[in-house]
C-alpha positions in Angstrom: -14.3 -18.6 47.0 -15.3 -15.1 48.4 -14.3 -12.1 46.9 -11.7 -9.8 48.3 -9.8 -6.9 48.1 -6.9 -8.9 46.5 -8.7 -10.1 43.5 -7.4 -9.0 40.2 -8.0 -5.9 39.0 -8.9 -4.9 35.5 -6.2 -5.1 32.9 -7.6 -2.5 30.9 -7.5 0.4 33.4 -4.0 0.1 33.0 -4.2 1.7 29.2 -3.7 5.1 30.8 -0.1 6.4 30.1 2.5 8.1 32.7 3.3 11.5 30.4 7.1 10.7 31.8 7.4 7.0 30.3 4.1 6.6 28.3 5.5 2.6 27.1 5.9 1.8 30.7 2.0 1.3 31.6 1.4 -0.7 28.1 4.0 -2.9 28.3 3.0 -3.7 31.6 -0.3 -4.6 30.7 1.5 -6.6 27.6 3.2 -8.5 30.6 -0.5 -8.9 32.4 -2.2 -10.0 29.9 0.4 -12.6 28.5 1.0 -14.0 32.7 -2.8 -14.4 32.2 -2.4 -16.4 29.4 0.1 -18.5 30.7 -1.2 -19.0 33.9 -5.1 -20.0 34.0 -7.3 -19.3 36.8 -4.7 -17.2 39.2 -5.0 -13.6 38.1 -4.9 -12.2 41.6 -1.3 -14.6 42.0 -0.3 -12.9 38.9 -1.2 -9.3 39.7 0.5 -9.6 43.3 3.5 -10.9 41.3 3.9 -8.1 39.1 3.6 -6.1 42.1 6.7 -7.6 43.9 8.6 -7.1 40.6 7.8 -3.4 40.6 8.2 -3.2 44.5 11.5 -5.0 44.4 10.5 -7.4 47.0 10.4 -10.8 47.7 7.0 -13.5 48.1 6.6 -16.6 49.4 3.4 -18.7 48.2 1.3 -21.2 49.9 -0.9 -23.2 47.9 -1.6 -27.0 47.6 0.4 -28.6 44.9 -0.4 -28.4 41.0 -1.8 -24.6 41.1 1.0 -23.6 38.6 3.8 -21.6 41.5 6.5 -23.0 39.0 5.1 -22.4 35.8 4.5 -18.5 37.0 8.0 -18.2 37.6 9.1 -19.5 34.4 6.7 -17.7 32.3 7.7 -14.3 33.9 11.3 -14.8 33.0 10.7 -15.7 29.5 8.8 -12.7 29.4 11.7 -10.4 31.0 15.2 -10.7 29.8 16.7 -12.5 32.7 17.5 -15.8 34.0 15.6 -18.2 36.3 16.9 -21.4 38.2 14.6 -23.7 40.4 15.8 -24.8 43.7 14.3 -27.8 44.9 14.8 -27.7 49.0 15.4 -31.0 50.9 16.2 -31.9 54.5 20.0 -32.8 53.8 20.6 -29.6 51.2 23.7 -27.2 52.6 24.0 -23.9 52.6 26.7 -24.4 49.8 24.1 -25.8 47.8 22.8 -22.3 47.2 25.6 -19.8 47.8 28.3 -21.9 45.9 31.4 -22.8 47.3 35.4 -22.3 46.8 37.2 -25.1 44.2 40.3 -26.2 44.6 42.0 -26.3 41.2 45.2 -28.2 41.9 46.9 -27.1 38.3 47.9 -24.0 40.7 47.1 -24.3 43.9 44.3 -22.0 44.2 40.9 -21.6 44.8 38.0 -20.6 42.2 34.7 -19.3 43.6 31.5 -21.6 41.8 28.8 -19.7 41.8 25.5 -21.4 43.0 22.2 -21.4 42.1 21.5 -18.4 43.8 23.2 -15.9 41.5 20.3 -16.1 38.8 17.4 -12.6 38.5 14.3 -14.9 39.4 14.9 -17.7 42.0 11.6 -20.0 42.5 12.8 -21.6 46.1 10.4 -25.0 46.0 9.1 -26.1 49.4 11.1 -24.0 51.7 9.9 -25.1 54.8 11.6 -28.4 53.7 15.0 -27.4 53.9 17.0 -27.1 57.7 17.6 -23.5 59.4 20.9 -23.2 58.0 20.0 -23.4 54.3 17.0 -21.2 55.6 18.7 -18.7 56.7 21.9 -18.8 53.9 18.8 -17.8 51.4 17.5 -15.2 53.4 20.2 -13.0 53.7 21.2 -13.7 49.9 17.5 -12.1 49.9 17.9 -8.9 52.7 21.4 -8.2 51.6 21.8 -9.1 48.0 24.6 -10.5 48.4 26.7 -13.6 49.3 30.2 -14.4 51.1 31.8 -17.6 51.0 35.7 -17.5 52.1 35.5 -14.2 53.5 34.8 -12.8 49.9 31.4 -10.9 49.0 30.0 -11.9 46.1 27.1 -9.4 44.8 23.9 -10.8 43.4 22.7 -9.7 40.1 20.7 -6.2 40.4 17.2 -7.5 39.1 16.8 -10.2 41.9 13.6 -11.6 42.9 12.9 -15.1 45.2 9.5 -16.5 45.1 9.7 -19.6 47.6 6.6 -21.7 48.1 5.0 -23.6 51.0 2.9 -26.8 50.7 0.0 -26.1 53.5 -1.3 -29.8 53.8 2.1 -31.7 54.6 4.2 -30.7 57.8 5.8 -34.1 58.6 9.4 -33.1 57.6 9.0 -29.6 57.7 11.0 -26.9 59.1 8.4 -23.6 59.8 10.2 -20.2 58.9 10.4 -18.0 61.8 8.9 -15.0 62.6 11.6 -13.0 61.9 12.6 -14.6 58.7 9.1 -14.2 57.1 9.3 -10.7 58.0 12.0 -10.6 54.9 9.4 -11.4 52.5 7.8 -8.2 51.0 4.1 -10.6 50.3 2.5 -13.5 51.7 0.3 -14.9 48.9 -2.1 -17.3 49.2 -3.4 -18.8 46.2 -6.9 -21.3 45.9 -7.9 -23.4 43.2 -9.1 -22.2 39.9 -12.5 -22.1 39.4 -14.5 -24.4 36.9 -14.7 -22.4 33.9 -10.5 -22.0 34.4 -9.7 -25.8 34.9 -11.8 -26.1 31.5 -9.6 -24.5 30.2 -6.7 -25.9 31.7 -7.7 -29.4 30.5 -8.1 -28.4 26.8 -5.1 -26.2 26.9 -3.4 -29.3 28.1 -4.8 -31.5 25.5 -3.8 -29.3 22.8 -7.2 -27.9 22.2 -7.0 -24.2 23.1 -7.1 -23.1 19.5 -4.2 -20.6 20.3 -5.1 -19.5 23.2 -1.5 -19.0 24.6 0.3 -16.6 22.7 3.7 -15.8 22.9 5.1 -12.9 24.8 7.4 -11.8 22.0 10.3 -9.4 22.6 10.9 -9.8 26.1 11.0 -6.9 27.9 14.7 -5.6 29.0 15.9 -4.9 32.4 16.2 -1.1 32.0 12.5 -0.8 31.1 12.2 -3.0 34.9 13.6 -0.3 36.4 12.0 2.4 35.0 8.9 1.0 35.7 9.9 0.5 39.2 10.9 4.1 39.7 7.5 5.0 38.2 5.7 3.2 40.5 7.1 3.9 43.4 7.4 7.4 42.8 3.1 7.5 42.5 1.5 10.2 44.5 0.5 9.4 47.9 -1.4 12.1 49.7 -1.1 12.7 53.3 -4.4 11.5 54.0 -3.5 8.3 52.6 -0.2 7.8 54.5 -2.1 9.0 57.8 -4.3 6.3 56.6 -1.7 4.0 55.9 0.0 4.1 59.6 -3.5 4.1 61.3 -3.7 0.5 60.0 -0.5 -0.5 60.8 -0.8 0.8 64.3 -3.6 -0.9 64.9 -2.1 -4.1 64.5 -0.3 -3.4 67.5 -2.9 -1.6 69.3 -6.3 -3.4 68.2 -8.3 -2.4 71.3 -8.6 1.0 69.9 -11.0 -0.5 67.2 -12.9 -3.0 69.5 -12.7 -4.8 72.7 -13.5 -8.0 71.5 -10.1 -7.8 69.7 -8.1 -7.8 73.1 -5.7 -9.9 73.3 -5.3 -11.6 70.1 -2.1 -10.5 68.9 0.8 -11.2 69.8 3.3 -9.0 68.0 1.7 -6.5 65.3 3.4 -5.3 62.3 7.3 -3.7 62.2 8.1 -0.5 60.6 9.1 -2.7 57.8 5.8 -3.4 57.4 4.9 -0.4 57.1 7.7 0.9 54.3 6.2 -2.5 52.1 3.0 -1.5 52.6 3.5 2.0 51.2 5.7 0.4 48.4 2.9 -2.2 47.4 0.4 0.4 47.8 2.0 2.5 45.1 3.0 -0.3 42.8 -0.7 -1.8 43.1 -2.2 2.4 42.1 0.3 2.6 39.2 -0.6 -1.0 37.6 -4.5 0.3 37.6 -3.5 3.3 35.5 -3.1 5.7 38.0 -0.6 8.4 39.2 -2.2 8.4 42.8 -2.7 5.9 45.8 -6.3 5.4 47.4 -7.2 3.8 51.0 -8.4 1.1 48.7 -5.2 0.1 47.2 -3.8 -0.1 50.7 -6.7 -2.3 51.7 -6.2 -4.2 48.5 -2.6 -5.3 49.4 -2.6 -5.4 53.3 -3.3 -9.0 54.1 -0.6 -10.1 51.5 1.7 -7.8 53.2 0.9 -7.4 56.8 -0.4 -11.6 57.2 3.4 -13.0 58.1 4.2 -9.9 60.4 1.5 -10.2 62.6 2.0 -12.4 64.9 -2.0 -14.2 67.0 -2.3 -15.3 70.5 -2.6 -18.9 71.1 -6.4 -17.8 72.3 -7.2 -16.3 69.2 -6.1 -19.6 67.3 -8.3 -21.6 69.5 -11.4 -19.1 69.2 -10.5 -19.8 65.3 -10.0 -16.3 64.7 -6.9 -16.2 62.1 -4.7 -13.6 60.6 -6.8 -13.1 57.6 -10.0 -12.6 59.7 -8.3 -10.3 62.3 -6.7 -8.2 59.4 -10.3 -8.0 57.4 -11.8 -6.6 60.8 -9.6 -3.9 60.2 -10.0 -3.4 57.3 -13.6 -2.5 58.5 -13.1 -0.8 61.5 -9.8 1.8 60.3 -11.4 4.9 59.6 -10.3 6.6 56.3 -9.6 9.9 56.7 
């Protein structure tokens, strides 16, 4: 597999401490290096998770089956102090199903709300595409919102909320594809490969029981408050105007492509929202504070624009059939944006 600008970045580069929270940075890289542990062979999938946690966003994954999507999710929350709940989606799953309903409890003639599934801190939303537009959507706004009303009562969701939903890419029989505007609720689109050789090694023997304690335990998980400190730290990282001139150029461009190229009219559709452009910035920030640093570089954008920017662009049905993809029409701007 090629290298790009989303592979994982060195753990250690994060040693460098913010003056304001100095544990913030190093119990970050704690969390880094245990993810690592826990899940072999995706660092990239880990770091880009770590950056939705900082970034407060949401990610949806596509990846064949077996490349450990669930196992991430449940390491992460033993590592944090929260709560996590697996959602299994199906074609005949309600919208109920998630939000929780009203029970009638005949004793006194009233109704008690029951919570569903969705008020847990990480939700890990298994095969999305599999459920109907209805459940689809019910999640959705749980996610833009963060909240939930059933009975004409709001419920809020708890403050550290996260979703991570997954797509299968090889099976569509069944299938119900998320719309363009729905993905555009999901901060990152990560796709994730298989490991490479040395990592399935290791896989097998960790497996077998023969990683002579390779997988260590997190230990004290870390609390909620720290979270949002280290959010506020990261998203508060310096980003010069140079950068953010940068930073619109490319977003632009995705809705103006024939400014870098002629061969690149007419291949999109619809470019990127301004909401692409605040996650962007967000991600940017988060990606420059997990390497250690106080300020954001035009390669951190470039690091985390196809994950960001690869559901909100929108490719004509000619660029399909010339095979040119989202991936490929983001990397040619990737080399064609000037960097101020």
């Amino acid at each position: 597999m090629s290298s790009t600008p989303e592979a994982a970045f060195d753990i250690s580069a994060r040693a460098a401490a913010s003056p304001a929270a100095p544990d913030l940075p190093g119990a970050f890289a704690r969390l880094a290096d245990y993810m690592n542990t826990a899940i072999l062979g995706q660092p990239a999938f880990v770091d880009l998770l770590l950056v939705a946690v900082l970034a407060d966003g949401h990610l949806l994954v596509e990846g064949a089956p077996g490349l450990a999507k669930t196992k991430a999710i449940k390491a992460l929350s033993k590592a944090i102090d929260c709560d996590e709940q697996r959602i299994q989606f199906t074609p005949d799953l309600l919208p109920s199903d998630l939000t929780g309903t009203d029970i009638f409890r005949p004793e006194d003639g009233s109704f008690r709300f029951q919570p569903g599934p969705v008020f847990h801190n990480f939700i890990l939303a298994d095969e999305i595409n599999r459920a109907p537009a209805k459940v689809q959507a019910a999640l959705l706004e749980a996610m833009a919102e963060r909240q939930v009303t059933v009975g004409g009562v709001t419920y809020a969701l708890p403050k550290l909320f996260l979703v991570m939903a997954t797509q299968n890419p090889i099976e569509q029989e069944g299938t119900y594809p998320l719309p363009e505007a729905q993905l555009d609720r999901f901060l990152l689109h990560v796709k994730i490969d298989y490991p490479n050789l040395e990592a399935e090694r290791r896989i097998l023997r960790l497996v077998r029981g023969e990683a002579n304690g390779e997988t260590v335990g997190f230990g004290e998980p870390l609390s909620q408050s720290t979270i949002f400190a280290a959010r506020r730290a990261a998203l508060s990282t310096y980003m010069s105007d140079a950068v953010e001139e940068y930073l619109l150029q490319f977003v632009f461009a995705t809705r103006n492509p024939t400014l870098y190229g002629d061969d690149l009219e007419g291949l999109v559709s619809f470019g990127a929202s301004p909401r692409g452009s605040i996650a962007l910035d967000r991600c940017a920030r988060a990606y420059a504070w997990l390497r250690g640093r106080d300020f954001v570089t035009p390669e951190d954008v470039q690091a985390v624009a196809k994950p960001v920017l690869r559901h909100r662009v929108l490719m004509t049905f000619e660029a399909e059939a010339d095979g040119m993809g989202t991936d490929d029409f983001l990397d040619a701007l990737i080399a064609r944006v000037p960097v101020s």
